[in-house]
C-alpha positions as CSV (number, residue, x, y, z in Angstrom):
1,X,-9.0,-54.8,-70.0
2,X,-5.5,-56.5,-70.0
3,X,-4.4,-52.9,-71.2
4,X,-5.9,-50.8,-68.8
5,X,-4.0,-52.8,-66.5
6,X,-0.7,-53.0,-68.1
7,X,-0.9,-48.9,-67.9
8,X,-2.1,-48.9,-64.7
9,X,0.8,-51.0,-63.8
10,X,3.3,-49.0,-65.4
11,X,1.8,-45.5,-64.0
12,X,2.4,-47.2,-60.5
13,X,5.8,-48.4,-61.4
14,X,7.0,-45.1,-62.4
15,X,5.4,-43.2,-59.4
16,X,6.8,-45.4,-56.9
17,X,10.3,-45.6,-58.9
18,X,10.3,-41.4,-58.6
19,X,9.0,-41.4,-55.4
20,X,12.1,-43.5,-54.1
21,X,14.4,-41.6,-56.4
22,X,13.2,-38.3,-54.7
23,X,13.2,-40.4,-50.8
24,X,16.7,-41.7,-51.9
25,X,17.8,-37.8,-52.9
26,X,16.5,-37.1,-49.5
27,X,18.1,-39.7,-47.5
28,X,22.0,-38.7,-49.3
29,X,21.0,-34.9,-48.6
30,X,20.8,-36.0,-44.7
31,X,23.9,-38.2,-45.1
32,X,25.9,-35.1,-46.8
33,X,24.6,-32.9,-44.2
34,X,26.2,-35.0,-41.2
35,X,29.2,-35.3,-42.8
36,X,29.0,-31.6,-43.4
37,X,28.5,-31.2,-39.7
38,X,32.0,-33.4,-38.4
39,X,33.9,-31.5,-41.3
40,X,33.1,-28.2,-39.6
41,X,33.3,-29.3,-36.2
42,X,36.5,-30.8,-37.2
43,X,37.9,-27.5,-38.6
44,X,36.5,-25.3,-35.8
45,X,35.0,-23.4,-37.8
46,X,31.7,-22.8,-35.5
47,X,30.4,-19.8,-37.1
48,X,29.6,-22.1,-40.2
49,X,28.7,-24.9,-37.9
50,X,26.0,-23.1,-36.2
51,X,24.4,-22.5,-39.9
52,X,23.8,-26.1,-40.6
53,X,21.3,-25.6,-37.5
54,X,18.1,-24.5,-37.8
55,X,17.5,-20.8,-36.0
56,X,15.6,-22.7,-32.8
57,X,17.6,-25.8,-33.0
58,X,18.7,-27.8,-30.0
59,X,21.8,-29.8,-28.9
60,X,21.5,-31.8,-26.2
61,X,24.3,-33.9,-24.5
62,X,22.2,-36.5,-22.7
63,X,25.0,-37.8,-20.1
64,X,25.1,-34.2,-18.5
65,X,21.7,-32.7,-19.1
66,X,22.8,-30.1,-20.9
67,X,20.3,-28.4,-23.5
68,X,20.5,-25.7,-25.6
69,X,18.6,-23.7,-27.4
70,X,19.3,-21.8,-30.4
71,X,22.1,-21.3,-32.6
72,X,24.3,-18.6,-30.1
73,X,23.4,-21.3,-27.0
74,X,25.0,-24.1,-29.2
75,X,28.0,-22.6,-30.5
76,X,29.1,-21.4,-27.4
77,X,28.5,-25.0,-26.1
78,X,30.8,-26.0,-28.9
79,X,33.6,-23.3,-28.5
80,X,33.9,-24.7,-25.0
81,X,34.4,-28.2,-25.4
82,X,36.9,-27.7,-28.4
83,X,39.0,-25.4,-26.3
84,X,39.3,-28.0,-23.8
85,X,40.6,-30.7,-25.9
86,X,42.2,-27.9,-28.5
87,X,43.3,-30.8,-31.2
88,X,40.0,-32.7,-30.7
89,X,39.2,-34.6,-33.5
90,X,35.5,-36.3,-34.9
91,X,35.8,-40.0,-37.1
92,X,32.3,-41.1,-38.3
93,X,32.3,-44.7,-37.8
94,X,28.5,-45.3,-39.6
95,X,25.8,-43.0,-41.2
96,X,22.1,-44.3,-40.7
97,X,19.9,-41.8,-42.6
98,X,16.1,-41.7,-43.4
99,X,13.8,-38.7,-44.8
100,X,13.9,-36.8,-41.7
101,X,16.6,-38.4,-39.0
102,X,20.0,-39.5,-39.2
103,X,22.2,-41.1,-36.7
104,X,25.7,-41.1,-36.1
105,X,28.7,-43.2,-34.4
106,X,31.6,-41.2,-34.2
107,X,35.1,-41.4,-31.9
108,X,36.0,-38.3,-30.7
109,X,40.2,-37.9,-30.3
110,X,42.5,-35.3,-28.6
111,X,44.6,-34.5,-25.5
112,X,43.4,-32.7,-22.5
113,X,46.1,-29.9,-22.5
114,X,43.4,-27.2,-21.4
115,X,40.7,-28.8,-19.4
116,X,37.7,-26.9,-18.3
117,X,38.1,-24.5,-15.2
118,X,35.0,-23.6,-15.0
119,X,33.8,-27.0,-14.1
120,X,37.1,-27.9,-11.8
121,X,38.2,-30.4,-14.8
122,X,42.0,-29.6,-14.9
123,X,44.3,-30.2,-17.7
124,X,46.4,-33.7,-17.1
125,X,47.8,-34.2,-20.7
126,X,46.2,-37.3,-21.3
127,X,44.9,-38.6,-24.9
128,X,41.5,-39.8,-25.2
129,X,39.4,-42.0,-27.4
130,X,35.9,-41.8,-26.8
131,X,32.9,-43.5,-28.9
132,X,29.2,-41.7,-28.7
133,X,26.5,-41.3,-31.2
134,X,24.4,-38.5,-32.1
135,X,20.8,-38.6,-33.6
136,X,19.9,-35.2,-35.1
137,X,16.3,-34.3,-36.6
138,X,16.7,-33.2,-39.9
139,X,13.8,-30.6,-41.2
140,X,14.3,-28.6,-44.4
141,X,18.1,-29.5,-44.9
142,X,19.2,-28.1,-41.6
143,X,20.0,-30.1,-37.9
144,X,16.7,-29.4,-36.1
145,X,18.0,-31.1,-33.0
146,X,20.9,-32.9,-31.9
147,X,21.2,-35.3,-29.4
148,X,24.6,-36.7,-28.2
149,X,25.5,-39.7,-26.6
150,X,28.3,-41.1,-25.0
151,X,29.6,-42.1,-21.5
152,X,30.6,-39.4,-18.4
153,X,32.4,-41.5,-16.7
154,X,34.3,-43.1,-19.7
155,X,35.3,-39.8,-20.5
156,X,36.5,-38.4,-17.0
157,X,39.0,-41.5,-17.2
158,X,40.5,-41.1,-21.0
159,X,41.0,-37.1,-19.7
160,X,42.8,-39.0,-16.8
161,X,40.3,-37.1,-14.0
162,X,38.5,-40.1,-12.5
């Protein structure tokens, strides 16, 4: 009897030890992916961005309402913003990751030399420093949505607008 359970106890042991092996495999997948993700958006390089989305993933940016679908929606979404802060840069501050989500707080960095004419906010030169967080869905190693979150008004006054 004592033997039956010593097996039975290692047979659990070692499923629950390759389980977490394969959930911790998982978890640094979904932590390389997001670091993936700031590397490209850091390089502009949005035609290999858009890649690390799934075809009918979303990006939304919470504080405007904005939400779009599908990989052309959201790297035109991401040519615009970059062009308006041309030397924008992304720091991840801390990585929480599970099986399926990870979240994200970055600072984003640049000068407003460009602006955004099509939404009446003008260049003004001014350097900003703005902290958000994005939590993105993770299915089959690719971003099945992204959700961004930072401050409007925070960052209407570090582009010196407000």
């Amino acid at each position: 009897m004592k033997q039956k359970l010593f097996l039975l106890f290692i047979l659990l042991f070692t499923m629950t030890g390759f389980s977490n092996e394969k959930t911790n495999k998982k978890i640094r997948q979904n932590e390389e992916l997001v670091h993936n993700f700031f590397e490209t958006l850091n390089s502009y390089n949005t035609d290999k961005l858009v890649l690390l989305f799934s075809e009918d993933g979303t990006y939304e940016e919470v504080c405007s309402s904005r939400l779009l679908k599908g990989r052309d929606a959201i790297v035109r979404y991401i040519n615009v913003t970059l062009k308006g802060i041309p030397d924008s840069k992304f720091e991840i501050e801390t990585i929480v990751a599970n099986e399926y989500h990870a979240t994200v707080e970055w600072i984003w960095t640049g000068t407003n030399t460009v602006g955004w004419p099509d939404m009446n906010i003008p260049a003004t030169g001014k350097f900003i420093k703005l902290k958000g967080i994005s939590v993105m869905d993770i299915e089959n190693g690719k971003i099945k949505s992204n959700r961004d979150y930072w401050d409007w008004n925070s960052f209407l006054k570090g582009i010196g607008v407000n």
